[in-house]
N, C-alpha and C positions, 0 to 999 in steps of 0.2 A: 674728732677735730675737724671746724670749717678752715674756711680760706678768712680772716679775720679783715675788716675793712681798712681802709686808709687812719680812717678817727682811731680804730681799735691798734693798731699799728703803733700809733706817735702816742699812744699812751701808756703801750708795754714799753717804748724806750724809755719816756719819760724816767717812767717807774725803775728801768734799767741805769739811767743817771743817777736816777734820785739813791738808789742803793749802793753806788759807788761813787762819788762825787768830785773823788779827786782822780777818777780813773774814766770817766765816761760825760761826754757832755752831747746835748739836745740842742741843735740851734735850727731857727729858719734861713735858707739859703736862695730862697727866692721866692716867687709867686705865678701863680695860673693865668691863664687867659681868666678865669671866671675868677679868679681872685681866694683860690684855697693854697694856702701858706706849703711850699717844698719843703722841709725837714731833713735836716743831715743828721746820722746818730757819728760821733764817733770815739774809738778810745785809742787813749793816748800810744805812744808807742815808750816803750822803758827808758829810754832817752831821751822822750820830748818834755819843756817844758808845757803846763796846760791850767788851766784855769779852774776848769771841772766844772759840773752841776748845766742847769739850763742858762739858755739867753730868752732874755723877754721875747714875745711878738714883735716881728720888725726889727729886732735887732740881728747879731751877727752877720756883718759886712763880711766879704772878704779880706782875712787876712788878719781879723780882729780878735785872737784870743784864741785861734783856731786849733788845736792839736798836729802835731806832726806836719809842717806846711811843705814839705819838701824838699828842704834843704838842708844843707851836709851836716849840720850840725844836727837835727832833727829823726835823721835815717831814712827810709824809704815809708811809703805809704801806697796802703792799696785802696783800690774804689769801688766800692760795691753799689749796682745801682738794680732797682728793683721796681715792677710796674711800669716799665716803657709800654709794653702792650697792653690795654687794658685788662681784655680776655684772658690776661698769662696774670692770674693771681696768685700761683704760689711763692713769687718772689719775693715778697713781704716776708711771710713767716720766715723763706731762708735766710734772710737778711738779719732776723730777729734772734734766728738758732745759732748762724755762726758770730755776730755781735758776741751771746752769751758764752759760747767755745772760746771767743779772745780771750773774752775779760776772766774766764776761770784758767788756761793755760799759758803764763806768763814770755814760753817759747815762743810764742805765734807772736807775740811784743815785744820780742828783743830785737830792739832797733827799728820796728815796722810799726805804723799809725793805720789804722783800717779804719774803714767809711764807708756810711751805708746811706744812699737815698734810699730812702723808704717808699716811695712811692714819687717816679716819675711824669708821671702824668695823673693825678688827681681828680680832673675832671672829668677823664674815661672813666676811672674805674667808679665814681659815680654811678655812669650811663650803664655799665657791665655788672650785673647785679644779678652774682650766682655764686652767692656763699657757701653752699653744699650741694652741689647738683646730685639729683638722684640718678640721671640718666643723661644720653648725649643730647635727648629732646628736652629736658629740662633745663642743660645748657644753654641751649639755642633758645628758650622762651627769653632771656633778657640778654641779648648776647648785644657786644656792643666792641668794634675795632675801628679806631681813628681812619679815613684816608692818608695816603702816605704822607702827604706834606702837613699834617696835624702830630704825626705821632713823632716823640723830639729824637730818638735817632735816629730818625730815616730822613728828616726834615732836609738837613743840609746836602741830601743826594738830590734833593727836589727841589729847592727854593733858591733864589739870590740871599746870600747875607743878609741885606735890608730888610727882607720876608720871614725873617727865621722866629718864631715862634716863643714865649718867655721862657717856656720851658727849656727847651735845646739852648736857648742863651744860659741858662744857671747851667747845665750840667755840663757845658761848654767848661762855663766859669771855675767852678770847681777841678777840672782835668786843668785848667790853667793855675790853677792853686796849689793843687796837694802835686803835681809832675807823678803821678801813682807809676810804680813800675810794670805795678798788672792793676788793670780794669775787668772788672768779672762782670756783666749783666745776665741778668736771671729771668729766663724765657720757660716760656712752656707750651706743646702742640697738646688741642683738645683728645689727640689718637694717633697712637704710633709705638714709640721709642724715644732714649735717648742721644743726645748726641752731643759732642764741643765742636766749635766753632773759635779755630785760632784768628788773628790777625800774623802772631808768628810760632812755628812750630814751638812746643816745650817738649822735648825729649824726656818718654817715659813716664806720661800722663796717662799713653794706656793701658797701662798694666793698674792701678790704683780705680780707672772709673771702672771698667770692664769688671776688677773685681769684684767694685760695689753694686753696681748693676746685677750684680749674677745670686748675691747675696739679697738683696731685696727683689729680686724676679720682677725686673724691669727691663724689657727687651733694649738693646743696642741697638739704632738705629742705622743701618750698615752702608744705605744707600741714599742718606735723604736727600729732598730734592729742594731745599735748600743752599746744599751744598754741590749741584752739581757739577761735573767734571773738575771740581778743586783736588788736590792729592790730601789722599788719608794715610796718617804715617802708621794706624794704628786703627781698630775697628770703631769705627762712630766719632774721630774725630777727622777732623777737616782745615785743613790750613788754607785761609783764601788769598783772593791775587793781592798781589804788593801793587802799591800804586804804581802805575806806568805798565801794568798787564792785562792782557785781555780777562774778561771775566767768563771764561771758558763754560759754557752750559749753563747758564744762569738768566734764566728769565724776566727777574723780578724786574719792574721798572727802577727802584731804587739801586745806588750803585752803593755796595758796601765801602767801596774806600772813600767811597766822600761823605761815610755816614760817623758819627760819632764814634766811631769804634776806633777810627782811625786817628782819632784828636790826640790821644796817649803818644802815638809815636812822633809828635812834636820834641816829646820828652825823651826819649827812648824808651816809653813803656811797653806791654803786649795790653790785647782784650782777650780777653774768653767768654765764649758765649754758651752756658749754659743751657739746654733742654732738657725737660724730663714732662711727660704723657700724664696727661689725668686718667686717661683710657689708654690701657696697655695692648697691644695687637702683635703676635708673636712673627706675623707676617713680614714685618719691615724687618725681619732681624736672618731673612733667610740667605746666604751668600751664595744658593745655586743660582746658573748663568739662565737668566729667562729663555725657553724655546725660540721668540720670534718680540723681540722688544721693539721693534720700529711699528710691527702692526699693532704691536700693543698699544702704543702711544696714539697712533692712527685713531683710533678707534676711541680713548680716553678724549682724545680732541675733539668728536663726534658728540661724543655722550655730553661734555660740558659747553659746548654750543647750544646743545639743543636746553640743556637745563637752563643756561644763561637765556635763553628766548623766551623760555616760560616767563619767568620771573620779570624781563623787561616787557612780554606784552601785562602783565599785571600794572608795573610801572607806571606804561605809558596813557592807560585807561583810566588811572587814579590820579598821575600828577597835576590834573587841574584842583582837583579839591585836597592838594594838602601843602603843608607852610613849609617852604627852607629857613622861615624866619622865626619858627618858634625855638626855643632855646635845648628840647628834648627832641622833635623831627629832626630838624635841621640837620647837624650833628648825623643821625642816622641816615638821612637820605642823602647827605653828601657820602656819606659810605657808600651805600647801594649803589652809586652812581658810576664813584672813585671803582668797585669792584666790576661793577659792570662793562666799565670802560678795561679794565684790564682783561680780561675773557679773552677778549679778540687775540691780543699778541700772542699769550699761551698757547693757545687751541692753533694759532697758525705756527708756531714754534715747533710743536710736537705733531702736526700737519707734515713736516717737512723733515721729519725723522730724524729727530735730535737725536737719540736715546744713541751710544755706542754699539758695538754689535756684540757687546760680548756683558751687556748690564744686567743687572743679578735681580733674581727675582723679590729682592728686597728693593730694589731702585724703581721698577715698576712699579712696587704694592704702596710705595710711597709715594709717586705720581699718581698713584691711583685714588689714594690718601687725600693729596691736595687738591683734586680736581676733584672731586666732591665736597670738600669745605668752602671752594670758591662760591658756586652756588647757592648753596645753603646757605651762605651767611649773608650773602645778598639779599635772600629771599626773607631769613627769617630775621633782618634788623628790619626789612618794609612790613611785614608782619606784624611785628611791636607799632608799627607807623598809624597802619590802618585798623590794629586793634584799640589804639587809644581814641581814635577817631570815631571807631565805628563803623568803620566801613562796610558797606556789604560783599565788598569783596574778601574780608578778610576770614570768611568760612573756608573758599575753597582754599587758598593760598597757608590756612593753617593745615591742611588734609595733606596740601604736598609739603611742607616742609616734615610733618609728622611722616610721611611715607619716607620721604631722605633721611630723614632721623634712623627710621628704623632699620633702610638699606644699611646704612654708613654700619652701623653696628653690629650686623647680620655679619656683609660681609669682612669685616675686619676680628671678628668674635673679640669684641671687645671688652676688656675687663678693668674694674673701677680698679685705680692705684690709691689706698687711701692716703691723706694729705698729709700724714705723718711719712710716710715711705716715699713721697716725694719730696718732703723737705731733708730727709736725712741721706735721699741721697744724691740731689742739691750741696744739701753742705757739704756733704764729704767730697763730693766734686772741687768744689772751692777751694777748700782745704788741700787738697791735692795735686791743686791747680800753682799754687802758692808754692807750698814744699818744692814740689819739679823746678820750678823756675827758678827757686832759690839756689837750688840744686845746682842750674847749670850757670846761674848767674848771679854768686854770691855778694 
């Protein structure tokens, strides 16, 4: 099994409507900067009323025919969104696995309407073009991740309203539609572990992923550094700040509460944010207390300055002779840019001995984690840059990205998860994710 594309995606819904009609409908929900058609799949709930089958091109407005729209009469609805990161392709297929678990388990329907965007950003995953990687350098040969204020649920942590992007506007639109009680998005790291990511605690999610986790030998991500200093009520899951809290160890320039995730609790819904590893590393999953985590970080600061320097004096020698205005650089060099500019705050962050004194050596192996994928993917989206060009820089600049390649996976001993073992245990995350909350908030 690959990671199937955007096109291959809206044509197993299709085919998913087209086999249940009065149970499953296919509409477009909006459009791209570059102009490729958003796709909502979704199926009814056992008490909504629904129209079924597809809507033309262009058509399905909101509000128009829609399944399960949110209201008392309707039942509750969930929102499943998939392909926000370009790079994070196994969200499709989950999208497509648990779709087909509704429509055969009529419980999951009693009274709930589920939704799936199939593909968030469209035009990334264009530029991300690794259908079956055989390796983490085969990844990195077409690797491709929006800058933050392009990718649509980080947008509204970065932009004025005015500036927000079509996409963040439809999936805005939609959480303004269906009022979903839980929003699931479905993410994925190139190497690591698993992990969730609440907006608000669901008591007793851990016991169900952990399970599944343990049963497909998919490490638990215990420390990630996504989620730092948030409280975990349970292993690898993470409850983040509520608006009006500090975002306690958290680096990223984006603020989660101001990012989509947070749109749901307009409504009183939660988000969940799913992870699950293309490359599994048993490292992120260790709970002993690291010997000396502050010099650790020290030192992790060090190393990713100095990779970030390589790759900007490459930059800086090249960017006379390359375009921001062609329609495939562009795109990439505002990444390299966007990531290059981020380097600094990091590396001065963990400069200054974020890390707690008491951070486990899973929390390090996962800063360790991330400050090697900063680099690299800096490096090897300019790499794609000046390999299409031709550059003559682009020999030595593939030698280091192939050296990082082969670090990253040395040191993490990294092992392929196939694409089936990440969507099943995706879904079951989801599904699990659903039951609990229903659980505590029937």
């Amino acid at each position: 099994m690959r990671y199937p594309t955007p096109d291959e995606l809206t044509l197993a819904a299709g085919a998913l409507a087209d086999r249940h009609p009065s149970l499953v409908r296919l509409r477009r929900t909006g459009t791209s900067r570059g102009g490729r058609p958003l796709w909502l799949l979704s199926v009814r709930s056992s008490t909504a009323r629904h129209s079924g089958g597809r809507s033309a091109p262009g058509q399905g407005a909101p509000g128009q025919g829609v399944p399960g729209r949110g209201s008392a009469a309707d039942g509750r609805n969930v929102l499943v969104v998939a392909g926000a990161h370009a790079n994070e392709p196994v969200g499709g297929p989950t999208a497509l696995s648990v779709a087909r678990r509704v429509v055969a388990d009529p419980a999951l329907r009693d009274g709930c309407g589920w939704h799936f965007l199939l593909c968030a950003d469209p035009d990334g995953a264009a530029l991300h073009r690794t259908p079956h990687p055989h390796s983490i350098l085969d990844y990195h040969r077409n690797f491709f991740r929006p800058p933050g204020p392009e990718q649509p649920e980080w947008a509204p942590s970065l932009l004025p309203p005015d500036r927000l992007p079509p996409e963040t506007l439809a999936l805005t639109a939609l959480i303004d539609e269906l009022r979903p009680v839980l929003q699931v998005s479905l993410h994925a790291t190139d190497l690591g572990g698993s992990w969730v990511q609440l907006t608000r605690d669901i008591p007793g999610l851990a016991e169900p992923f952990a399970k599944s986790a343990a049963e497909l030998r998919i490490p638990v991500e215990t420390g990630a550094s996504d989620a730092a200093g948030w409280p975990s009520p349970g292993p690898g899951i993470f409850v983040m700040p509520a608006p009006g809290e500090g975002a306690a160890g958290v680096f990223h320039p984006e603020d989660t509460r101001l990012s989509t995730w947070y749109h749901a609790h307009v409504y009183d819904g939660t988000t969940a944010i799913v992870e699950v590893p293309m490359w599994a590393s048993d490292l992120v999953d260790d709970p002993a207390p690291h010997p000396d985590p502050r010099s650790a970080l020290r030192m992790l600061a060090r190393r990713l300055t100095a990779d970030a320097e390589q790759v900007a004096r490459v930059l800086a020698g090249t960017r006379p002779d390359l375009s921001y205005e062609d329609p495939v650089s562009g795109p990439l060099l505002r990444a390299v840019d966007w990531t290059l500019a981020l380097i600094p705050r990091v590396a001065a962050e963990w400069s200054g001995g974020a890390a707690p004194p008491d951070a486990s050596a899973a929390y390090i192996g996962s800063i360790d984690a991330f400050a090697r994928r900063l680099a690299l993917r800096a490096a090897a989206m300019l790499l794609r840059v000046l390999h299409a060009a031709g550059h003559p820089a682009a020999p030595a600049l593939d030698r280091l990205v192939t050296v990082w390649c082969e670090a990253f996976a040395a040191r993490f001993q990294a092992r392929w998860v196939p694409v089936a073992t990440q969507v099943e245990h995706q879904s079951r995350t989801v599904l699990a994710t659903y039951e609990r909350l229903l659980a505590v908030s029937p």
